[in-house]
C-alpha positions as a Markdown table, in Angstrom:
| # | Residue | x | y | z |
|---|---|---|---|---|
| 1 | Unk | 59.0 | -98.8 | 75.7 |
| 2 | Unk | 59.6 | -97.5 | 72.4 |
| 3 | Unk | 62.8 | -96.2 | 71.4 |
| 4 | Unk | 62.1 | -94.9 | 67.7 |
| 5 | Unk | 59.7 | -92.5 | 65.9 |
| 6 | Unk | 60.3 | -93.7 | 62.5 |
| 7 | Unk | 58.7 | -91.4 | 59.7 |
| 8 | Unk | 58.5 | -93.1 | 56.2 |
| 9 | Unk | 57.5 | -91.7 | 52.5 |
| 10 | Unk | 57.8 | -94.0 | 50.1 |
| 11 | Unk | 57.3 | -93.2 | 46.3 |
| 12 | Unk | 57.5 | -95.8 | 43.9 |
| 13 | Unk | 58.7 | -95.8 | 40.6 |
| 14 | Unk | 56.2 | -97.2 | 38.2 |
| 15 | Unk | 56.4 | -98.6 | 34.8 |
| 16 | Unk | 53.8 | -96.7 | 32.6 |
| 17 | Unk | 53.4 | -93.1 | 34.7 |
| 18 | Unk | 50.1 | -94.8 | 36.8 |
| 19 | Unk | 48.5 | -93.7 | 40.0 |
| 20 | Unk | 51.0 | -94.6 | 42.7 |
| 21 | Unk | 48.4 | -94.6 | 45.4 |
| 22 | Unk | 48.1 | -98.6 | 44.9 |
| 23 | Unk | 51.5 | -99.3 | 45.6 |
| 24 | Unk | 51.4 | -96.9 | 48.7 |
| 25 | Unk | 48.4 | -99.0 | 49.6 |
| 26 | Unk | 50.7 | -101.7 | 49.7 |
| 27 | Unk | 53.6 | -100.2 | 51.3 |
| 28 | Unk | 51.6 | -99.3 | 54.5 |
| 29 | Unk | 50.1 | -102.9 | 54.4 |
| 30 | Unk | 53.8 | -104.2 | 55.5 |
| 31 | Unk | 53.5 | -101.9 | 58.0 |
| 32 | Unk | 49.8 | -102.7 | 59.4 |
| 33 | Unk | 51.1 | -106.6 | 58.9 |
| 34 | Unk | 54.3 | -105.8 | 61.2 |
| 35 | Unk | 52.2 | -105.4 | 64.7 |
| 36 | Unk | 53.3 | -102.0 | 65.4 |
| 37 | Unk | 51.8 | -98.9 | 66.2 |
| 38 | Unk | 51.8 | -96.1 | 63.4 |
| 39 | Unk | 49.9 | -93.6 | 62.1 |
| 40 | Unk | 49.4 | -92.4 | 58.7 |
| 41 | Unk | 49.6 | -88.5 | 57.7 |
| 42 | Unk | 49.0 | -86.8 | 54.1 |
| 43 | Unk | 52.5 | -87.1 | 53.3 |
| 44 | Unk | 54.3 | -90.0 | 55.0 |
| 45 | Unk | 53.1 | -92.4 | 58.0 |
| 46 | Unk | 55.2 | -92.3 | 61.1 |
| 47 | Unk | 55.9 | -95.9 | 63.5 |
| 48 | Unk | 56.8 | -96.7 | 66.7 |
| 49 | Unk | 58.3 | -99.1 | 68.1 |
| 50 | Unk | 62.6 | -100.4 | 68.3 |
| 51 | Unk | 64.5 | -99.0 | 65.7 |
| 52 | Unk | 65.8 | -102.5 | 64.3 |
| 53 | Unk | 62.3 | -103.5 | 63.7 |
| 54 | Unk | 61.2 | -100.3 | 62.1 |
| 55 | Unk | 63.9 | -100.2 | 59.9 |
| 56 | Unk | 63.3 | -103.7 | 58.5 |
| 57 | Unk | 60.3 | -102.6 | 58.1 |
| 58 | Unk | 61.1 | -99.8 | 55.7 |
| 59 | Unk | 63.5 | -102.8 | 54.0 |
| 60 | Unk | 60.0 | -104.9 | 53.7 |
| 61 | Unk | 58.3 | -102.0 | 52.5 |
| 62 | Unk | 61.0 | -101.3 | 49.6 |
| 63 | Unk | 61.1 | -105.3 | 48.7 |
| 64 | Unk | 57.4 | -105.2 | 48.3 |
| 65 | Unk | 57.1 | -102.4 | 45.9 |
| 66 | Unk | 59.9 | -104.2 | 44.1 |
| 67 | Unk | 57.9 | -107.7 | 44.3 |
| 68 | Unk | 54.8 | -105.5 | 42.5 |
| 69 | Unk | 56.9 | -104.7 | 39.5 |
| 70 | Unk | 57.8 | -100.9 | 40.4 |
| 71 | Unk | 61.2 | -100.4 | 38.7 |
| 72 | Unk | 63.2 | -98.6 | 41.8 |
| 73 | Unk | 61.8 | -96.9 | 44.7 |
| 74 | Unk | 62.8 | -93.3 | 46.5 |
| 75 | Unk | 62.5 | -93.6 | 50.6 |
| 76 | Unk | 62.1 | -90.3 | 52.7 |
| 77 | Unk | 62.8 | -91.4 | 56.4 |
| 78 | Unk | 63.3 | -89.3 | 59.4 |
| 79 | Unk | 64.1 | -91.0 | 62.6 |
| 80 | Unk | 63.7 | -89.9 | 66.3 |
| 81 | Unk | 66.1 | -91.8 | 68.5 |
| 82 | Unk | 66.2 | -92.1 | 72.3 |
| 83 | Unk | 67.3 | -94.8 | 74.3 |
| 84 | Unk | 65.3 | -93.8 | 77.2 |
| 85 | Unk | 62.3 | -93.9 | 75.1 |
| 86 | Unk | 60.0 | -92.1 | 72.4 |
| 87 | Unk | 56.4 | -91.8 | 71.8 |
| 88 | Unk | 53.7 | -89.9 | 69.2 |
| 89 | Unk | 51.6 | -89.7 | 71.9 |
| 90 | Unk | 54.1 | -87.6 | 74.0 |
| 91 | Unk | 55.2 | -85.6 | 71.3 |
| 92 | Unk | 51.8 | -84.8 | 70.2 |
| 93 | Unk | 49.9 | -84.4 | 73.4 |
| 94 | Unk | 49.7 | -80.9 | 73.4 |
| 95 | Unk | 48.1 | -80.5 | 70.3 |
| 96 | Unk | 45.2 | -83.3 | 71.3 |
């Protein structure tokens, strides 16, 4: 079971002021590549999975947007930790 909610917005720095929708595009492609499960909002996309994983996945996510020619990049994360396990699903049921 799951022990992280991992909530990522990433916002990459570009080099001439264009669209950063592309890169975003990208970023969540690290994440889609990685295996697991997540879910993509307006403003961030949240996974699921062990936090070790998730985390190097954000660390991916950052190298990529470096590896595209974006000067820096500024990470949002919130994490939701519990040993005995985490889920969207259970968090979310009631609204479904």
């Amino acid at each position: 079971m799951a022990n992280a909610l991992v909530s990522i917005q990433i916002i990459p720095k570009t080099n001439n002021g264009e669209s950063v929708i592309p890169y975003v595009d990208e970023a969540i492609a690290v994440i889609d590549t990685s295996g697991v499960k997540y879910q993509v909002n307006p403003l961030e996309t949240t996974m699921e999975g062990n936090l070790p994983e998730l985390l190097s996945i954000i660390e991916k996510m950052n190298e990529k947007m470096i590896e595209l020619g974006c000067p820096g990049v500024l990470s949002q994360v919130k994490i939701s930790f519990n040993p005995d396990g985490v889920s969207m699903d259970k968090l979310t049921e009631k609204y479904r």
